[in-house]
N, C-alpha and C positions, 0 to 999 in steps of 0.2 A: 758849891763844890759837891762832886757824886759824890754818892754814899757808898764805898768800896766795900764796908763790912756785911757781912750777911745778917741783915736786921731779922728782929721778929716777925713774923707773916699770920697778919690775920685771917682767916676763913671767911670765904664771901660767897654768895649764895646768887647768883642771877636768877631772875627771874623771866617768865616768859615774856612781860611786856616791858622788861627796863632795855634801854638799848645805851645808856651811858656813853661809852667812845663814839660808839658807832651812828651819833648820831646825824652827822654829815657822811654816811657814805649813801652810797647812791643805795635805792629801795631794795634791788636785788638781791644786796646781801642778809645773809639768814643769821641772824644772833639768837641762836636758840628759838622755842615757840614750834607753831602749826608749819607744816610740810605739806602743800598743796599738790599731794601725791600718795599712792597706800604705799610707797615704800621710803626711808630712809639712804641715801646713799654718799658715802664719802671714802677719802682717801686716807693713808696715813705713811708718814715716813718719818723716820727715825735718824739722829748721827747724822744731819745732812749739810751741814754749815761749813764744808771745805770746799773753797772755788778751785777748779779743776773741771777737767775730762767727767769724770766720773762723774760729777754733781751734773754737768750742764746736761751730760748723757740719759740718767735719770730721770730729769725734771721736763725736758722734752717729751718723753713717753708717758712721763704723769701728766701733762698737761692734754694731753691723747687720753688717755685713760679717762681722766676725771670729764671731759669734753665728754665723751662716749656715754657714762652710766649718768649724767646729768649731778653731778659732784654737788652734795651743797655743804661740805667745806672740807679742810684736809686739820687731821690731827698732825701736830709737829709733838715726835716722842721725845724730844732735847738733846742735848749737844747742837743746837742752833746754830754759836760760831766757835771755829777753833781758832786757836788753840786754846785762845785764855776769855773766852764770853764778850760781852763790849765792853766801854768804858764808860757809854752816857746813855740818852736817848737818840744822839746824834752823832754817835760813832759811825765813819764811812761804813761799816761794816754792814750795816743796815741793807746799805745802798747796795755792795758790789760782791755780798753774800747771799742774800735776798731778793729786794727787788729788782735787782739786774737779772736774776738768775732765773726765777720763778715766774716767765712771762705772760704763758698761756694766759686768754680771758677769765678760763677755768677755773683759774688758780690764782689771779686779781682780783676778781669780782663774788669773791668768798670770801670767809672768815677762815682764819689759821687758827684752831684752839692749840694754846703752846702749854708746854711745860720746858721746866729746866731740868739740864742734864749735868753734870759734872763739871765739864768744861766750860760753862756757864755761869759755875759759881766761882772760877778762878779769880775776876776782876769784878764785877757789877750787877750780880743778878738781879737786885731790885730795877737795874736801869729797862731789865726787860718785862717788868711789871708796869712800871713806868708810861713804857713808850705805849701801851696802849689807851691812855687818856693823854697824852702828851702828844702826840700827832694826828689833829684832827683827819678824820676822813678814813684810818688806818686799816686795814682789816685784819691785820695783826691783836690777837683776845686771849689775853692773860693778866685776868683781873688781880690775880693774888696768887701767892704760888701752890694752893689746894681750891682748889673751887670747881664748882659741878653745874653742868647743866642739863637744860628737862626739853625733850622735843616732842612734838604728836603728830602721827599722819590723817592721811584724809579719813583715813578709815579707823579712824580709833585708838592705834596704837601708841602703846608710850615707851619712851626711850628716855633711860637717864645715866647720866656719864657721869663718873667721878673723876676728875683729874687731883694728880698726889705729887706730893714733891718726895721723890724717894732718896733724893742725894741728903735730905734732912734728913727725912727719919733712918736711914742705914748708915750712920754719922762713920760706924767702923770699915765698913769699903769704903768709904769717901774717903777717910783717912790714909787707908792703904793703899788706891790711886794714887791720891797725892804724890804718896812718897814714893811710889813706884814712878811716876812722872820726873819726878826732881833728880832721883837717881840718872835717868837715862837725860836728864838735862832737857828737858823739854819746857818748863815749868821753874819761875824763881822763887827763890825766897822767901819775896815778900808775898806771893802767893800763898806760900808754903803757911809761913807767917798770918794770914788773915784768917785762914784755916781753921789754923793751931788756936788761936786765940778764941774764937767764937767756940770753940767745943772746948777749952779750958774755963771760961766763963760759967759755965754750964746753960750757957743760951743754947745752944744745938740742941741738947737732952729735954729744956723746957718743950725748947718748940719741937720736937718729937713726939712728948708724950700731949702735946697740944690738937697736934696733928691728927693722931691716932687715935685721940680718943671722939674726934669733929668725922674721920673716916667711920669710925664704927656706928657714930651716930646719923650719919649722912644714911649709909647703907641700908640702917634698921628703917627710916625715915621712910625709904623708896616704898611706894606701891606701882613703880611700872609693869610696861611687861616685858620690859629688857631693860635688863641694868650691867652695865660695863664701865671698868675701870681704866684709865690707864696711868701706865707710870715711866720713870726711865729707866730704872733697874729691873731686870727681869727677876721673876721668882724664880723660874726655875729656865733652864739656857744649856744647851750642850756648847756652847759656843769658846771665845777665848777667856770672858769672866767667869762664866757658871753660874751654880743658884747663887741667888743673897739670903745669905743664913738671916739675917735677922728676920726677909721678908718671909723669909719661910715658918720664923716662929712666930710672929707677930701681925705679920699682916692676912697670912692665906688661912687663918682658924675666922678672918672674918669675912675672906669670898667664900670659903664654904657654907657658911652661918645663916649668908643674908642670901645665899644662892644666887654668887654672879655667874653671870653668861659666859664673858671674857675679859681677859686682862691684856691690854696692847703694850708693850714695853720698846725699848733699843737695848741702848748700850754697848751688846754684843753684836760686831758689825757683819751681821748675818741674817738670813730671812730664815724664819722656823714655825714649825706647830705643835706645841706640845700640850698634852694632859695631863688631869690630875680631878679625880675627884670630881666628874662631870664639868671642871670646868677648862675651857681653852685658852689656854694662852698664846700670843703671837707676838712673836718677835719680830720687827722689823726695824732692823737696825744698821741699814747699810746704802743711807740717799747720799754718802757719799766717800767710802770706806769701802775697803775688802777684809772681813774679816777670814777664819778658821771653825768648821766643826771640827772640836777635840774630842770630845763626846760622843761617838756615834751610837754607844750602846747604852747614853743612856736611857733610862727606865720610861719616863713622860715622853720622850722626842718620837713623835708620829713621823715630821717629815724638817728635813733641815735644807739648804743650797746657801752657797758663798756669792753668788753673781750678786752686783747691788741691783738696789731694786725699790719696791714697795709694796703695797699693797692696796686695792677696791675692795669697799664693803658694802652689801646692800642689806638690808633689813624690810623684813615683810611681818606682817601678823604674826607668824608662826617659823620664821626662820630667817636664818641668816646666815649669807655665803661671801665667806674671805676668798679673794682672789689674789697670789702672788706673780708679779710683774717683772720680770728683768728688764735692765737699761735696754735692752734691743728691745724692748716692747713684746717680747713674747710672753703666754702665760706660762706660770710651771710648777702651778700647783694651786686647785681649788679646793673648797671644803664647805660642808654647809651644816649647821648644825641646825637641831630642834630648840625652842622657846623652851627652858628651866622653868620660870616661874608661871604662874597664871596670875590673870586679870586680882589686881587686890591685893597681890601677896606682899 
């Protein structure tokens, strides 16, 4: 029988030469490790798990996109399926959310690094931890719902990702979704209910403070020379949720600390750029949604647009430039920022 309740999650660490699931996929896919190239390059989209117009619209141009810059893989920011996450590892949804949808060779013959989003934790999140040793050949990689990995190019450079499960640790917006969902009837009960339970427990609050305290030590840990996070809740969002107060007290004293580069988020189903404290944050939250800037003046938001979308990122020695995509494939907004850290830090 799945496991419906949201279990504890332990922290797991890939290494450059483990390939675990992925060990029946064909060679071309990259689980971490050396880049036979001086630049890094991939894609990311957020919010993208509703079959529709909009989704196939998107994923069309990202599969053009990620084709074009030589993609070696795409970050999924969560909300994977709606409404209510899957139920197994063999929920159709797999099939007619996913792999139907996402056809390019681009975007087959890569690795998905996922996290979960909200929505995701309605019915079965562990099932999407799951599904990545549980379907051989898959390239679907999400080992644990916090875990990091380490890449290096031809030339030297290093790259290290933290992925965070933010729907744990910001337990008080998850809660207030919830019931903002249930209210408008989207969302039942017993949803409601597995929720409510897991953060009465005081299991949520463990694995919060479990979490946070494995992110702070991951960060301090890095000596690349790019280090970027990402999560599903934005820190900070002119969007229709806004900042996440909690991430704002708890989490961004430790991208400042460990001097991340940037934090990629969704949630808010909106493409954005915003700052803070040398560091950027990006929003892309809208592979299958139309969200709202409500926000236009806030204080971080450099640049915002409501067209869905996504985003290319390439990384070089010394820099790195976001490119924002709408469903028609045009560009509509790039940005390239300078390396933060130096070699060692």
């Amino acid at each position: 029988q799945a496991r419906r309740l949201p279990l504890r999650c332990e922290e797991a660490t890939t290494q450059h030469t483990t390939m675990r699931a992925f060990a029946a996929v064909a060679a071309s896919l990259l689980l971490a490790g050396a880049v036979a190239s001086p630049t890094l390059d991939f894609v990311t989209i957020g919010d993208w798990g509703e079959p529709g117009s909009v989704q196939q619209g998107v994923a069309a141009q990202m599969g053009k996109s990620a084709e074009a810059i030589g993609a070696k893989f795409v970050l999924a920011l969560g909300d994977n399926f709606y409404e209510n996450g899957v139920t197994s590892t063999t929920d159709p949804q797999w099939k007619s959310t996913w792999l139907d949808v996402y056809t390019a060779k681009s975007l087959t013959s890569v690795p998905w690094y996922a996290i979960l989003g909200n929505h995701d934790y309605h019915q079965n999140p562990q099932a999407e931890v799951d599904y990545t040793t549980a379907v051989a050949g898959t390239n679907w990689h999400m080992p644990a719902r916090w875990y990091n990995e380490s890449f290096s190019t031809s030339d030297g450079t290093t790259i290290d990702f933290v992925f965070i499960d933010t729907v744990n640790l910001a337990g008080g917006a998850t809660t207030a979704k919830m019931q903002e969902l249930h209210q408008a009837g989207r969302i039942s009960d017993e949803v409601v209910a597995r929720w409510t339970s897991y953060v009465a427990s005081g299991e949520q609050k463990r694995d919060a403070q479990s979490q946070l305290a494995w992110i702070n030590a991951t960060l301090a840990a890095s000596t690349a020379d790019w280090l970027i996070v990402c999560g599903h809740y934005p820190v900070f969002s002119a969007g229709e949720h806004g900042n996440t107060l909690l991430l704002e007290l708890e989490l961004l004293p430790m991208l400042e600390a460990h001097k991340v580069d940037a934090y990629f988020d969704g949630h808010d189903h909106v493409l954005e750029h915003l700052q803070s404290n040398g560091i950027n944050f990006f929003v892309s939250g809208n592979g299958a949604k139309e969200g709202t800037i409500k926000n236009p003046k806030q204080k971080e938001l450099v640049w915002g647009q409501m067209d869905p979308g996504f985003t290319t990122n390439t990384i070089s020695a010394t820099e790195m430039t976001t490119t924002f995509i709408d469903h028609t494939g045009k560009t509509i907004y790039t940005y390239t920022q300078q390396r933060r850290r130096k070699a060692g830090a």
